[in-house]
C-alpha positions in Angstrom: -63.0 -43.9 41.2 -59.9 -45.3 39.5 -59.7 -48.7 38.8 -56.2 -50.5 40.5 -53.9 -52.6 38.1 -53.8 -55.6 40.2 -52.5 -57.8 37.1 -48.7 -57.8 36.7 -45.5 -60.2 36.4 -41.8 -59.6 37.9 -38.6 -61.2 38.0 -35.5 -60.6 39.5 -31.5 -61.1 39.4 -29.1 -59.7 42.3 -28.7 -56.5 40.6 -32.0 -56.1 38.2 -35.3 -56.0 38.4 -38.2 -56.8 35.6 -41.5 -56.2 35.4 -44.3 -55.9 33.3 -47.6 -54.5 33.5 -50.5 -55.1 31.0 -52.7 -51.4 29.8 -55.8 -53.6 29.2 -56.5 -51.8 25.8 -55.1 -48.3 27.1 -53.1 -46.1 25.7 -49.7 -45.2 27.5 -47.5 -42.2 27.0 -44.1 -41.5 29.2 -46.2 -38.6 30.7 -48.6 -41.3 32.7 -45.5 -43.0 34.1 -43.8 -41.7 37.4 -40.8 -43.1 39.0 -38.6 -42.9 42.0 -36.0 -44.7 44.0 -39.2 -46.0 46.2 -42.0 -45.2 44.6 -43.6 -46.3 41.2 -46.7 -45.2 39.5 -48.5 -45.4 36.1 -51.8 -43.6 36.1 -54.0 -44.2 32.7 -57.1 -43.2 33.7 -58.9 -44.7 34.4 -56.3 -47.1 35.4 -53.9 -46.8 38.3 -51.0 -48.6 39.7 -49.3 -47.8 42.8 -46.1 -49.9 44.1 -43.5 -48.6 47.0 -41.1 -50.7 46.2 -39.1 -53.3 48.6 -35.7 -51.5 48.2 -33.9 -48.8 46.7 -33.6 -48.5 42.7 -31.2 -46.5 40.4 -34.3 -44.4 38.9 -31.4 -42.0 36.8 -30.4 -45.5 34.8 -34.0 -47.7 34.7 -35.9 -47.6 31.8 -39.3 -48.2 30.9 -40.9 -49.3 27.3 -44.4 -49.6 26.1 -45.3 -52.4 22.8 -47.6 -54.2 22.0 -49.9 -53.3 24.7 -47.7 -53.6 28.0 -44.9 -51.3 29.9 -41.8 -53.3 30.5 -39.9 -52.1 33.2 -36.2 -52.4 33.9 -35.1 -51.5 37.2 -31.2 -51.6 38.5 -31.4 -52.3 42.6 -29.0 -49.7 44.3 -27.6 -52.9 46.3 -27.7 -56.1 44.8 -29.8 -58.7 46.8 -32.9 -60.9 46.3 -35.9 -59.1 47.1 -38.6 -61.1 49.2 -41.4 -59.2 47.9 -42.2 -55.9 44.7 -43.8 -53.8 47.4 -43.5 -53.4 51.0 -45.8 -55.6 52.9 -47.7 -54.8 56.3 -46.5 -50.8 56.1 -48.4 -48.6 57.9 -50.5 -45.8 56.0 -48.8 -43.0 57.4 -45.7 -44.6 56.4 -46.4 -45.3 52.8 -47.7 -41.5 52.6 -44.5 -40.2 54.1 -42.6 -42.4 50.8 -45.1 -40.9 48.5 -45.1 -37.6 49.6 -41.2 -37.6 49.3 -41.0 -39.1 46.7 -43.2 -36.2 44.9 -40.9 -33.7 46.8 -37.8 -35.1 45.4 -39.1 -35.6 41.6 -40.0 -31.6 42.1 -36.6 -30.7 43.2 -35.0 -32.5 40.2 -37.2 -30.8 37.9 -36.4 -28.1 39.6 -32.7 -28.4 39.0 -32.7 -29.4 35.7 -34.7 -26.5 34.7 -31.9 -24.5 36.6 -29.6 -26.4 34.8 -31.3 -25.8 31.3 -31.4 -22.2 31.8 -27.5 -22.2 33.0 -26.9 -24.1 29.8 -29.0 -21.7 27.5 -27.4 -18.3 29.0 -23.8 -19.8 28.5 -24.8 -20.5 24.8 -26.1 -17.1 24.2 -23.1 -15.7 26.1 -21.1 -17.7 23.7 -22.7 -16.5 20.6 -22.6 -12.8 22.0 -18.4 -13.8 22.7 -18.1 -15.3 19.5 -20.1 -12.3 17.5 -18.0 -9.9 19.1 -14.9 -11.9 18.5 -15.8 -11.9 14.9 -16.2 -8.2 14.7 -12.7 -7.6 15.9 -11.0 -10.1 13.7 -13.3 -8.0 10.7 -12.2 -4.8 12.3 -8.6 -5.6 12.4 -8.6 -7.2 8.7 -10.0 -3.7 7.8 -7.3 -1.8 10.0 -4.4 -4.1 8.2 -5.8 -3.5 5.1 -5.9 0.2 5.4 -2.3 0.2 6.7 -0.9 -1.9 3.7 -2.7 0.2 1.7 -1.6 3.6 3.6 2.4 1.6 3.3 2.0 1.3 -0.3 0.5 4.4 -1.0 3.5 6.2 1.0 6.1 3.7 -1.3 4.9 5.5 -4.4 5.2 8.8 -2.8 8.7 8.1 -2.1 9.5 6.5 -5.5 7.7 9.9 -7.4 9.7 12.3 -4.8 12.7 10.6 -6.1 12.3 10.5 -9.7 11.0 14.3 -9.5 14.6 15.0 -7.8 16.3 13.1 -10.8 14.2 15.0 -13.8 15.1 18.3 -11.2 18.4 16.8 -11.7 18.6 15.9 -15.5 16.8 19.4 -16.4 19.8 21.7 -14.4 22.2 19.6 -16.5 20.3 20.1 -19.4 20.3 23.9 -18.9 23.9 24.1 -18.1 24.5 22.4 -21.1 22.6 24.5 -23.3 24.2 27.9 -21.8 27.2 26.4 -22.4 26.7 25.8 -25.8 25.0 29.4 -26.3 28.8 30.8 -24.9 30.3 29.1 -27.2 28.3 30.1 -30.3 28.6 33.6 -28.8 32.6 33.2 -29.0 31.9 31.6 -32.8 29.8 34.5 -34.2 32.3 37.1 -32.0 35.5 35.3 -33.8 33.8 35.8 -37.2 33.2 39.2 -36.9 36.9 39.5 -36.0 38.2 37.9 -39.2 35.6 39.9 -41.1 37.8 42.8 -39.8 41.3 41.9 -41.2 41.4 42.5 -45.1 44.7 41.1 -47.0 46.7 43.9 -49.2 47.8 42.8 -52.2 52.0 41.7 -52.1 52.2 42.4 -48.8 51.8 40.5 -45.3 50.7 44.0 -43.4 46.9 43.8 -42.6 44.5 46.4 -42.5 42.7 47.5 -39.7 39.5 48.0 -39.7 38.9 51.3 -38.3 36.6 51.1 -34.8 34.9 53.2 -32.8 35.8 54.6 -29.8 39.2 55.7 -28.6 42.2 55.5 -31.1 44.3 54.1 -28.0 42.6 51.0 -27.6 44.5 47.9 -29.5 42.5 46.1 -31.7 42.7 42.5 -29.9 41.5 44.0 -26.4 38.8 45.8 -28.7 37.2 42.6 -30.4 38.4 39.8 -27.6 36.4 41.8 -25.3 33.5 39.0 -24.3 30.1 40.5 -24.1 29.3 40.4 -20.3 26.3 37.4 -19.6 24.0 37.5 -17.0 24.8 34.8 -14.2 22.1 31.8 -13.8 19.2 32.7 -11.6 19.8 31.3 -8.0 17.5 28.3 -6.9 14.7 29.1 -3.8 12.0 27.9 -2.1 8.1 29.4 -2.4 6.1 29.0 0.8 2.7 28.5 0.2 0.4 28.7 2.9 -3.0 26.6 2.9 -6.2 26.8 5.0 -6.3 24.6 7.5 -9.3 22.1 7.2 -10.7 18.7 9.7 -10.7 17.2 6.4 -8.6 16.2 3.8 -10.3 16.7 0.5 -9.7 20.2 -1.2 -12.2 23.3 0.1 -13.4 23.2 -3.7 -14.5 19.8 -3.1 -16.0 19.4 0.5 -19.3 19.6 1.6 -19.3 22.3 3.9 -22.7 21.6 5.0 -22.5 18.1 6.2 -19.2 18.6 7.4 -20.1 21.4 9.4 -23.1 19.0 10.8 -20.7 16.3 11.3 -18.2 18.0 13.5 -21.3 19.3 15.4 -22.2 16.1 16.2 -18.4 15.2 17.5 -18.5 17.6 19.2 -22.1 17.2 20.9 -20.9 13.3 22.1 -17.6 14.4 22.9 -19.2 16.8 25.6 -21.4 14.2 26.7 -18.6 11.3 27.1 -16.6 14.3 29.6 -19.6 14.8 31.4 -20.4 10.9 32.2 -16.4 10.3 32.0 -16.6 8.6 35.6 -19.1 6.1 34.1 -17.9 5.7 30.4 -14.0 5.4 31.2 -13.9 1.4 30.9 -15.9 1.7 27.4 -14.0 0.5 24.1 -13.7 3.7 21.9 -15.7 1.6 19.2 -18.2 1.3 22.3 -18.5 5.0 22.5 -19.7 5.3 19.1 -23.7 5.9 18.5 -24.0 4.0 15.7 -21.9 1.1 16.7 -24.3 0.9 19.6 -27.3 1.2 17.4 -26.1 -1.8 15.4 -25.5 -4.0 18.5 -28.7 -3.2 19.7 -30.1 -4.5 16.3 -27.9 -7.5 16.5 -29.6 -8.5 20.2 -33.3 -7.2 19.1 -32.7 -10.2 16.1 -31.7 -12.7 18.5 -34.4 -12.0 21.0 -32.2 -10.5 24.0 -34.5 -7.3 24.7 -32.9 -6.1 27.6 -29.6 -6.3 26.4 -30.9 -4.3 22.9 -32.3 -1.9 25.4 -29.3 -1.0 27.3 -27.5 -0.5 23.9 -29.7 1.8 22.6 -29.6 4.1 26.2 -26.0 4.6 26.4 -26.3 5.2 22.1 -29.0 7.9 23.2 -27.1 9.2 26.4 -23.7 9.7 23.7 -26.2 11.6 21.3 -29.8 11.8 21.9 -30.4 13.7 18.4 -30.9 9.9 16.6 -34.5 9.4 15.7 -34.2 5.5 14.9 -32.6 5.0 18.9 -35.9 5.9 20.1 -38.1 4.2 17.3 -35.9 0.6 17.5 -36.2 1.2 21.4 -39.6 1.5 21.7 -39.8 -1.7 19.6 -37.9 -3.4 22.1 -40.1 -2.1 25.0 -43.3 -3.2 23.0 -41.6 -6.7 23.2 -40.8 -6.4 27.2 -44.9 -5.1 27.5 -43.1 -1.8 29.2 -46.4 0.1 27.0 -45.7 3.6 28.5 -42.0 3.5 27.6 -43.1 2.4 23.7 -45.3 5.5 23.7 -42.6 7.8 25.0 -39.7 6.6 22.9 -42.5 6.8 19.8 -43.1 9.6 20.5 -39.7 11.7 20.6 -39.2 9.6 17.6 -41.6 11.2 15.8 -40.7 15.2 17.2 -37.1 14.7 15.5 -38.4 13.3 12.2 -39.3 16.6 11.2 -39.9 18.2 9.1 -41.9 15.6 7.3 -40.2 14.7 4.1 -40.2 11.1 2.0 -36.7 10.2 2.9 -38.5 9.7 6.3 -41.9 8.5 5.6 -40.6 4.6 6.7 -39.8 5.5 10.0 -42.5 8.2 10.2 -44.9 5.2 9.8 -43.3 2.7 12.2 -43.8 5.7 15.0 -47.3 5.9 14.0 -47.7 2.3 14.3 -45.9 1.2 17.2 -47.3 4.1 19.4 -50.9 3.0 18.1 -49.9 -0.8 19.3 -48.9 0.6 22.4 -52.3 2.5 23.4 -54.8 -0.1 22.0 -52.6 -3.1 24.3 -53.3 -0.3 26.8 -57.7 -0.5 25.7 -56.7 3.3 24.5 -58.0 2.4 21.7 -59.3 5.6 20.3 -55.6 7.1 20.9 -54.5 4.0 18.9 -56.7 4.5 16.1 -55.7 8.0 15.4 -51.8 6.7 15.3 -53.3 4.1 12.7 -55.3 6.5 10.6 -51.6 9.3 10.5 -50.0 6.2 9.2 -52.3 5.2 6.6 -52.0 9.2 5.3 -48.7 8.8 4.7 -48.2 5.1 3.3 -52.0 4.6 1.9 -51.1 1.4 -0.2 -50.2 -0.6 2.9 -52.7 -3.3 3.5 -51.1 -4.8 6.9 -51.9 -1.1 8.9 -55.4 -1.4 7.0 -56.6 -4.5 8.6 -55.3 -3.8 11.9 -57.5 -0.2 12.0 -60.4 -1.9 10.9 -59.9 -4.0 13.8 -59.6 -1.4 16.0 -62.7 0.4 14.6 -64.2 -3.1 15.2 -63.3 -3.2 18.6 -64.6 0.5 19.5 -68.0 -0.3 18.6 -68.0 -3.7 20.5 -67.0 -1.4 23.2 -69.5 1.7 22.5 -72.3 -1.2 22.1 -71.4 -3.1 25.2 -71.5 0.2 27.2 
């Protein structure tokens, strides 16, 4: 039986009540004190007190405080007035458990509604983180874009300026060239003018020259003979060489590609482009960064780290749906699913994990071993836990050293024998 708190002073004003209430060597928490506009109650058990008040009180604005061994209460009347009494006198019991009951009904609905309202308040936050991530992607994807387009500007300046001053050394060089054949003619006409003087020899006391005899006919004249200028062949007249390359995707050199990877590459193009015009009706409104697997991947990550499961999960299906040759979508999914408890899922997605990392091979013992592990986690929350302890056992095989999948097989083992012993 509790005991009843009949021990208590009050005072009033128009608008304020006080009121205090000794604990009698009890200890008092906010927890043991319950308040409404009618209704008041501090249960420390074993001690009770129970008032339904005279009038109306503000409840949202009264306060309570607990020192030195009392709770002093300060409650603001709804209407200001001078209360004959604290509690109603003479009320019938149905009465006072009509207040009490309501009261209880309306302290429920306000929790009620707060909790509505603190859930509404913590999905706007994480909506405004998501917002403000993406917004912060774009800005970082658009610094990149201007970047590579100052870059691509400047690059194409240079090309200009080195197109140019190629023309002008074109330029200078034909100059040069005429310039030297000019000056070859004119040491042609030099040598041809000495061999012409060489001809003429003096007689002594006369002016009359004699001619060297020449070859030929006797009716040619001498000046026609050696003015003659040898015949030179004209300059060589300018073209243009077409040269024909292979055409490539890419733009390094055939000598220096990868023809391997970029064969796999285009394949992989390829393979999403078919699947985006196949699901075009449904992946029109996408972004084209959306559209990208590994984009996707890396949002999905980005929700898995701040605990938004289903939102990581939905990444990684349309990632998977745009190219569902990725081992790590299924491995991250299936971590994701372990978190939402959806077991069958995590074995599935585990498992297809593990048929496309093959063929075994140590760039992919990591994730090899997360398959292993979360698969295992799966079937032993499932009490599979013979299935589990196989997964366990292929992941110690192939990372031996690790101490964390140790423990948790000998736990398994430890739980198999409880189970074979309780049996």
């Amino acid at each position: 039986m509790p005991v009843w708190l009949r021990e208590h002073r009050w005072h009033q004003t128009l608008t304020t009540l006080y009121l205090s209430l000794p604990l009698r060597g009890a200890r008092a928490t906010p927890a043991n004190i319950f308040c409404t506009e009618r209704y008041l109650k501090v249960s420390i058990p074993p001690f009770l007190f129970e008032a339904i008040l005279y009038a109306p009180i503000d409840d949202t604005s009264s306060t309570a405080k607990i020192r030195n061994g009392n709770i002093f209460f300060t409650l603001y009347k709804k209407e200001p007035a001078m209360w004959d009494s604290l509690t109603v006198e003479n009320a019938d019991k149905e009465k006072l458990q009509y207040i009490r009951e309501n009261a209880v009904l309306k302290a429920q609905e306000r929790a009620k509604e707060e909790t509505e309202a603190k859930k509404v308040t913590k999905q706007e936050h994480k909506n405004y983180a998501l917002e403000a991530t993406m917004k912060l992607e774009e800005a970082e994807r658009k610094r990149i874009e201007d970047l590579k387009e100052k870059e691509r500007q400047k690059v194409t300046k240079e090309l200009e300026l080195w197109k140019n001053q190629q023309k002008e050394a074109d330029k200078y060089k034909s100059i040069q060239k005429e310039g030297d054949l000019n000056k070859e003619i004119w040491q042609l006409k030099e040598r041809k003018n000495e061999k012409m003087n060489k001809t003429m020899i003096p007689n002594e006391g006369t002016f009359k020259t004699k001619l060297k005899p020449t070859k030929g006919h006797g009716s040619s004249s001498m000046f026609s003979q050696n003015l003659k200028e040898e015949q030179i062949p004209a300059p060589r007249s300018a073209a243009t060489i077409k040269v024909n390359f292979t055409p490539r995707v890419f733009p390094t050199a055939l000598r220096e590609s990868r023809v391997a990877e970029e064969e796999e590459w285009l394949h992989k193009q390829a393979e999403a482009r078919r699947t985006i015009s196949a699901d075009l009706s449904e992946l029109e409104d996408l972004k084209e960064e959306e559209k990208n697997p590994d984009w996707l991947k890396d949002k999905g990550n980005k929700m898995f780290a701040m605990g938004n499961y289903l939102a990581a999960v939905n990444a990684y299906n349309l990632a998977v749906r745009l190219n569902n040759k990725l081992p790590l979508l299924y491995l991250n999914r299936a971590a994701c699913h372990l978190k939402l408890r959806n077991l069958h899922k995590a074995i599935e997605d585990s498992s297809k994990a593990l048929e496309l990392l093959t063929p075994p091979v140590p760039d992919n013992e990591n994730a090899r071993v997360k398959a292993y592990v979360r698969r295992g986690t799966a079937f032993c929350q499932l009490e599979l836990y013979t299935e589990g302890l196989q997964d366990y056992e292929a992941a110690l095989k192939i990372d031996p050293k690790n101490k964390n999948i140790e423990k948790d097989a000998e736990k398994i083992r430890y739980l198999i024998q409880g189970t074979m012993q309780g049996s």
